[in-house]
ROSE-4610 file (N, C-alpha, C; in Angstrom, 1 decimal, always signed):
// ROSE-4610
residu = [X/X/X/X/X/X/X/X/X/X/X/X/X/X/X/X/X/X/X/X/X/X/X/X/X/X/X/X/X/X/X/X/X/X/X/X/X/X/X/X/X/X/X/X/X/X/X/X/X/X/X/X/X/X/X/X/X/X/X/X/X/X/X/X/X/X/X/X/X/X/X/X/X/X/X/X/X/X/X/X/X/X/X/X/X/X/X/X/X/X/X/X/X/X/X/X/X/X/X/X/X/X/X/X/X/X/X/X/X/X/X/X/X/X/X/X/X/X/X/X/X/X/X/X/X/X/X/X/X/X/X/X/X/X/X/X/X/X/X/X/X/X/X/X/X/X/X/X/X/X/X/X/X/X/X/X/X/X/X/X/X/X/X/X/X/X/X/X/X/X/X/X/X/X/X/X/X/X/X/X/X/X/X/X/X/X/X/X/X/X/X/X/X/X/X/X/X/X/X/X/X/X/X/X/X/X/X/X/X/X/X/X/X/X/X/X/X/X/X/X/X/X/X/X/X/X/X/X/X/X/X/X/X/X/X/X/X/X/X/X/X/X/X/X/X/X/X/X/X/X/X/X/X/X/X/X/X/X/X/X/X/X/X/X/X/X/X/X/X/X/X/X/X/X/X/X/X/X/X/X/X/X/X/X/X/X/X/X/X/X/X/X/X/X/X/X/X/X/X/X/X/X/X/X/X/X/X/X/X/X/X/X/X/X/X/X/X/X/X/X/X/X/X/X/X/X/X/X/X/X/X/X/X/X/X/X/X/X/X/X/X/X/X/X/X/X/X/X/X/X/X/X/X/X/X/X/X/X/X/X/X/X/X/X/X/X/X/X/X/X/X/X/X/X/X/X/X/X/X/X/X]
num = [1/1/1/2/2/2/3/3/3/4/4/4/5/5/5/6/6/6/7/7/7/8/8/8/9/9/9/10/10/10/11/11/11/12/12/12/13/13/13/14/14/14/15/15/15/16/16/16/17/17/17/18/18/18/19/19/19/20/20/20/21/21/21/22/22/22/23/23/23/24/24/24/25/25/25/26/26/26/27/27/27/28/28/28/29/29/29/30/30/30/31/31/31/32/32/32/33/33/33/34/34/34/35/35/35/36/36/36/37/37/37/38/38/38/39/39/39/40/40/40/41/41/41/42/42/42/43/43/43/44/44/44/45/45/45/46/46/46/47/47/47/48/48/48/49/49/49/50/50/50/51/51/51/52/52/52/53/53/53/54/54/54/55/55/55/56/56/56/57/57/57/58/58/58/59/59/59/60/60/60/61/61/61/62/62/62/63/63/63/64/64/64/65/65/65/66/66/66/67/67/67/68/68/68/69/69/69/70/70/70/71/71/71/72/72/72/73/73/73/74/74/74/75/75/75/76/76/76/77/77/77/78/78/78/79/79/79/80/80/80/81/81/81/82/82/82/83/83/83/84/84/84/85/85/85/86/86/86/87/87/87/88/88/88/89/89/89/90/90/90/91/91/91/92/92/92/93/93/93/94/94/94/95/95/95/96/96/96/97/97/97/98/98/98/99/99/99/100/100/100/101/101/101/102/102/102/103/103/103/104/104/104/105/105/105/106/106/106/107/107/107/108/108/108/109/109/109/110/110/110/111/111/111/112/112/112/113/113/113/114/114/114/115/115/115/116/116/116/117/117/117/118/118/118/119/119/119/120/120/120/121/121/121/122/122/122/123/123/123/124/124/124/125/125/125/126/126/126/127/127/127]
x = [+126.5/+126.9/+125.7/+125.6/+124.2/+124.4/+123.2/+123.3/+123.8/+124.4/+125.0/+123.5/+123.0/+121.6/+122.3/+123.3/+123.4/+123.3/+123.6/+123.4/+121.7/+121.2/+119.8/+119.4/+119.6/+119.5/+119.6/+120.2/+120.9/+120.0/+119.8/+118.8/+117.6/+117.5/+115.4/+115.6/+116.4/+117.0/+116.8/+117.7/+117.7/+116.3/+115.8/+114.3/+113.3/+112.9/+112.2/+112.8/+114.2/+114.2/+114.1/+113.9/+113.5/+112.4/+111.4/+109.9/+109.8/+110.7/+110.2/+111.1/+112.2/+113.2/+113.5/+113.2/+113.7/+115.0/+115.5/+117.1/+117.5/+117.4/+118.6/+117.5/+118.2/+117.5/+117.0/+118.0/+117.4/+118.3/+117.2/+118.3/+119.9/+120.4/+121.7/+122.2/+121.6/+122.6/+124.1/+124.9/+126.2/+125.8/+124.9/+124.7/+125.8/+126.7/+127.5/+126.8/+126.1/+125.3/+123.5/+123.2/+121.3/+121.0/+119.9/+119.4/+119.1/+118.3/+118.3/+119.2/+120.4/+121.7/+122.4/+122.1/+122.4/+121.6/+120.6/+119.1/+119.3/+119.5/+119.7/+120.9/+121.6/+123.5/+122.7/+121.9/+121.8/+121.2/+120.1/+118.9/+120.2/+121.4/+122.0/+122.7/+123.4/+123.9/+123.1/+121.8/+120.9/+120.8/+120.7/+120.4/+121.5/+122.8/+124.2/+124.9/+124.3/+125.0/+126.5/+126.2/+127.6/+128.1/+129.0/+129.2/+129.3/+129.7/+129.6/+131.4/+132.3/+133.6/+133.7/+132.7/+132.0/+131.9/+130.8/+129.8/+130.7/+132.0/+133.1/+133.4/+134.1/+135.0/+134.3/+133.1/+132.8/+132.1/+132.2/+131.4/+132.7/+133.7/+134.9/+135.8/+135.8/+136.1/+135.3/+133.6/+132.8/+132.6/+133.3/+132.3/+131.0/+130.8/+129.0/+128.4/+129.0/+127.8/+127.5/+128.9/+128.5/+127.3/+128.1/+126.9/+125.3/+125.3/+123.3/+122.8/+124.0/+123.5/+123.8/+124.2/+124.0/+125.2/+126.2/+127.4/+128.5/+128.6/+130.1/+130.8/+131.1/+132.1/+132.0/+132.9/+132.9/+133.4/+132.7/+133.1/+133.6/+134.1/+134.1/+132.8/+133.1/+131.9/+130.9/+131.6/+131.5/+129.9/+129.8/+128.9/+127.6/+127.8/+126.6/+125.8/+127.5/+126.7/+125.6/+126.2/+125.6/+124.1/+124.1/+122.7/+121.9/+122.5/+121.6/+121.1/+121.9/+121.6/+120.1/+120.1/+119.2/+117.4/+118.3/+116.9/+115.7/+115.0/+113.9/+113.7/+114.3/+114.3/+112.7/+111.6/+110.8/+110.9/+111.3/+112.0/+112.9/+113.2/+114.7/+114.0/+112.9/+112.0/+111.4/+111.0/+109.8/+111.0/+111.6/+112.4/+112.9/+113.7/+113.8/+112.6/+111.7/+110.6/+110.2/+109.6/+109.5/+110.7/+111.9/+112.8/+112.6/+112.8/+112.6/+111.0/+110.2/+109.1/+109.1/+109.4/+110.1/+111.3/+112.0/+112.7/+112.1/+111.5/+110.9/+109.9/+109.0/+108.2/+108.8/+110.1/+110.8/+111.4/+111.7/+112.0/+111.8/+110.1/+109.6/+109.9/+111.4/+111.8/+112.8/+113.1/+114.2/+113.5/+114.5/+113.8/+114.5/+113.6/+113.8/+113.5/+114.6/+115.0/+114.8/+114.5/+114.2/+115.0/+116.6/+117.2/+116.9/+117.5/+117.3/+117.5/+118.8/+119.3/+118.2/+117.3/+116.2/+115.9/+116.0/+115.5/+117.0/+116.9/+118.1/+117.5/+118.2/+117.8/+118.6/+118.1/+118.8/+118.4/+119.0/+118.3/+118.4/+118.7/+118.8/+118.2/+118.3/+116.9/+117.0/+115.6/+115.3/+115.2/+115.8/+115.8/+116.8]
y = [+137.7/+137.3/+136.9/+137.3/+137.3/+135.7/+134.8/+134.0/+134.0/+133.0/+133.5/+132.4/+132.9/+132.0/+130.4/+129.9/+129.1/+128.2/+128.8/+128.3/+128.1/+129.3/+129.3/+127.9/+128.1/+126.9/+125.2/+124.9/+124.3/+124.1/+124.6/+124.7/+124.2/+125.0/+124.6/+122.9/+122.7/+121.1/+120.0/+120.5/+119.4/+119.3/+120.7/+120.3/+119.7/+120.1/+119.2/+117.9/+117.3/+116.1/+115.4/+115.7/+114.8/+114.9/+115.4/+115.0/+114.3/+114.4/+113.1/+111.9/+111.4/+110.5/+109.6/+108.8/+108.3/+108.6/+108.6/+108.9/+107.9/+106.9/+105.7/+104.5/+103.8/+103.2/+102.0/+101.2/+100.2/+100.3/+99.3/+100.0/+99.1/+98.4/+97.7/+98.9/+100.0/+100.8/+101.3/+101.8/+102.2/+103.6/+104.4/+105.6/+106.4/+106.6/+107.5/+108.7/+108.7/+109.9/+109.4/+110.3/+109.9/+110.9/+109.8/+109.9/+111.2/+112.3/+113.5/+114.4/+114.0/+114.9/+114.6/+113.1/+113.2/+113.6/+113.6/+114.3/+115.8/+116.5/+117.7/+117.8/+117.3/+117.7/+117.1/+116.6/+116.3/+117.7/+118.1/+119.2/+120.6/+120.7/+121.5/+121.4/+120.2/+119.8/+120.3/+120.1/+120.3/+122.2/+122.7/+124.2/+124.4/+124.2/+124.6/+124.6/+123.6/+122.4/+122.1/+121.6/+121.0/+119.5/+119.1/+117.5/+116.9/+115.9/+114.9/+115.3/+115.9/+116.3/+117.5/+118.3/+120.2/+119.8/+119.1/+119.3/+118.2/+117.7/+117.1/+118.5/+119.0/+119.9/+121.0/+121.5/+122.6/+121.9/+120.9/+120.5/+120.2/+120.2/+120.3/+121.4/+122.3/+123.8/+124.9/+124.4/+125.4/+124.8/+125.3/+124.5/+125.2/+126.3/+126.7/+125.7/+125.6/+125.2/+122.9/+122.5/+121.2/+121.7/+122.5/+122.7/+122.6/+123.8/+123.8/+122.6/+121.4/+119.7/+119.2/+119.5/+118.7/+117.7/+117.4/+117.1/+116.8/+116.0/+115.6/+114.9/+114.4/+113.6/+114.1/+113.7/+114.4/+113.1/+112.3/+111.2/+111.6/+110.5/+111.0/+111.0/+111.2/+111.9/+109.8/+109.3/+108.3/+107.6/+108.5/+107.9/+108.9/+110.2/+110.5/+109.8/+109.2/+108.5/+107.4/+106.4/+105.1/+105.7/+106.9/+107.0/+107.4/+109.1/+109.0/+107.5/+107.0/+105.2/+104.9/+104.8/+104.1/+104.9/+106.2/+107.4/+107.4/+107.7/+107.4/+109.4/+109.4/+111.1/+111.6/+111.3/+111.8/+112.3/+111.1/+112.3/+113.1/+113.3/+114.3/+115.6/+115.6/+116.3/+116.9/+116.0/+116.7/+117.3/+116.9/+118.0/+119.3/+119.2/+120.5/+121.4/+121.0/+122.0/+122.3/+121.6/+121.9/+122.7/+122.5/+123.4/+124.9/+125.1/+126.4/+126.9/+126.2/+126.9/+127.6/+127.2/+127.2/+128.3/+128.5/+129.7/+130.8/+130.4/+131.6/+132.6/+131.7/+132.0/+132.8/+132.8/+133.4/+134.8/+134.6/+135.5/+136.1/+136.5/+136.7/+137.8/+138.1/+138.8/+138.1/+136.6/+135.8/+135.1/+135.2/+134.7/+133.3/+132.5/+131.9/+131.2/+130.4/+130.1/+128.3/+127.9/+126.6/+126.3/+125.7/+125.5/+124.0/+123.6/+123.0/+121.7/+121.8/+120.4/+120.1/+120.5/+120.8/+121.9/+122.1/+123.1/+123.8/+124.4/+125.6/+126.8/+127.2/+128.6/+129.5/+130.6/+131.7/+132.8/+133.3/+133.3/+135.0/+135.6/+137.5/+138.3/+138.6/+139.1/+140.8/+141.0/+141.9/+143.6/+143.3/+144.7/+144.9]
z = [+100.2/+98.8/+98.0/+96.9/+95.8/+95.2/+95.2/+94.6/+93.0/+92.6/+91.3/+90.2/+89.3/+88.2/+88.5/+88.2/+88.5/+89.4/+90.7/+92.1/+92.2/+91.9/+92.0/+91.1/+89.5/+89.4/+89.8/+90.2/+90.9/+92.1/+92.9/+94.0/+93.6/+92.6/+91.9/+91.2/+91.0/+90.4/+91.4/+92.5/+93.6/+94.0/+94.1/+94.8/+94.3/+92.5/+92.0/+92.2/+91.9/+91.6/+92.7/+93.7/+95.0/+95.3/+94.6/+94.4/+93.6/+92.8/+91.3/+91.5/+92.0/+92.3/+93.6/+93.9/+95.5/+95.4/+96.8/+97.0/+96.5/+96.6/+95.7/+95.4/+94.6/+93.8/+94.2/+94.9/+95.7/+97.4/+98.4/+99.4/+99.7/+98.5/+98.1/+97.2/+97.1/+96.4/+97.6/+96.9/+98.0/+98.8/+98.4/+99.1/+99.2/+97.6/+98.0/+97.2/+96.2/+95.3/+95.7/+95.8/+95.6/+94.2/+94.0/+92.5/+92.2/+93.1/+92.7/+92.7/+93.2/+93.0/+91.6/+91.0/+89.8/+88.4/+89.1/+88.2/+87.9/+89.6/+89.3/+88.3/+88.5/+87.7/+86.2/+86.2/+84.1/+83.9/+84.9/+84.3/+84.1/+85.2/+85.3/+83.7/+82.9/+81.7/+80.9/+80.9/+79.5/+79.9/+80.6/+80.9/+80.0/+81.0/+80.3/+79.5/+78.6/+77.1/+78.0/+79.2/+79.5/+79.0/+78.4/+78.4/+79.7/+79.2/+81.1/+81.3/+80.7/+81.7/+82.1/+81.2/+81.6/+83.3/+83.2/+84.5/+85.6/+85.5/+86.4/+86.5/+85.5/+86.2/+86.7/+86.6/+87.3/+88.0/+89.2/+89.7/+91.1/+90.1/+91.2/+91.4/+90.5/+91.2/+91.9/+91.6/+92.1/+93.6/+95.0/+96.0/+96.4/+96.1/+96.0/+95.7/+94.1/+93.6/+93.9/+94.2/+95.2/+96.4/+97.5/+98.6/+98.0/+96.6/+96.4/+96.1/+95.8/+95.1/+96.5/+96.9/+98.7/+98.1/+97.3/+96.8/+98.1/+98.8/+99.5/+98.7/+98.2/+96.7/+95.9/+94.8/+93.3/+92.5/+91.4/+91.1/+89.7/+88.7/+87.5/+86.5/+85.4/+84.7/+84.7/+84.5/+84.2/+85.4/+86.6/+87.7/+86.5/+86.2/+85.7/+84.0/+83.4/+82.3/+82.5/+83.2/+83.7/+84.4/+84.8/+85.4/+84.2/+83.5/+82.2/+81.4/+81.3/+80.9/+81.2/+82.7/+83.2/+83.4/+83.9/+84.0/+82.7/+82.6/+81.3/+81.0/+79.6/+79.0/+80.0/+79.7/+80.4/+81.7/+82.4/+83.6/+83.8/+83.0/+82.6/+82.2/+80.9/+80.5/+81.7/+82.1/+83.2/+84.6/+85.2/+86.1/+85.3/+84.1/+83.5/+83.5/+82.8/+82.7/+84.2/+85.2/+86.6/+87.1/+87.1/+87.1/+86.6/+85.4/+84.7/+85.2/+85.5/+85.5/+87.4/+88.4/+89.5/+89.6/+88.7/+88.3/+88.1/+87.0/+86.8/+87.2/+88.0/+89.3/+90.4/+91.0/+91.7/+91.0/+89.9/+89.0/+87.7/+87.6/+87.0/+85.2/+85.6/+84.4/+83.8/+84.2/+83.5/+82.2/+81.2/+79.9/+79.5/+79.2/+78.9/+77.4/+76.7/+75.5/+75.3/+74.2/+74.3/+72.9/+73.5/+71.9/+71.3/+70.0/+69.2/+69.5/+70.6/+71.7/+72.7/+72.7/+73.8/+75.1/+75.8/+76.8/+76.7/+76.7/+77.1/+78.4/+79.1/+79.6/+79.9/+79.9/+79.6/+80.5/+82.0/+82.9/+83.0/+81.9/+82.6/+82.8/+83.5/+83.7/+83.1/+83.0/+82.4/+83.2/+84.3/+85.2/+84.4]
């Protein structure tokens, strides 16, 4: 079965963000999300202009696309606000861009678009 841009996505997310993020924040956190699964799911928002109930609900009908976030729960949108809260834009910045650029390296005919909301991508390729 062919990865679908998103899954790939998604894949390139988790990985940068666990170079850039410890798994949880302190070790009194509950350890039911680590920080780069919630990292990856914002960089997946800003790619997708998803709101925070977009990225609940496709985050609970797709199980692909949980498996590529290493995802066993599904909380409400409400666990990814409180983190954008706390996360600082720059690291948000910097996994997207490491993200798309990691993309596009594997797939060197996907184009990418940078909208007005900030990074967008637009992943079709040009075969």
């Amino acid at each position: 079965m062919a990865k679908t841009r998103l899954l790939v996505f998604a894949q390139h997310a988790l990985y940068v963000s666990k170079a850039i993020l410890p798994d949880f924040r302190s070790r009194f956190s509950k350890h039911i999300f680590m920080q780069p699964q919630l990292l990856a799911i914002i960089c997946l928002m800003r790619s997708e202009d998803w709101s925070f109930r977009d990225a609940e609900f496709h985050l609970a009908k797709n199980q692909a696309l949980r498996r590529a976030l290493e995802l066993e729960k599904i909380r409400d949108y409400t666990t990814l606000h409180r983190f954008l809260q706390r996360v600082e834009q720059g690291t948000i910045q910097r996994a997207l861009v490491e993200t798309i650029q990691q993309v596009k390296a594997d797939d060197p005919g996907a184009s990418l678009a940078v909208g007005e909301a900030g990074m967008q991508a637009d992943f079709s390729s040009k075969n």
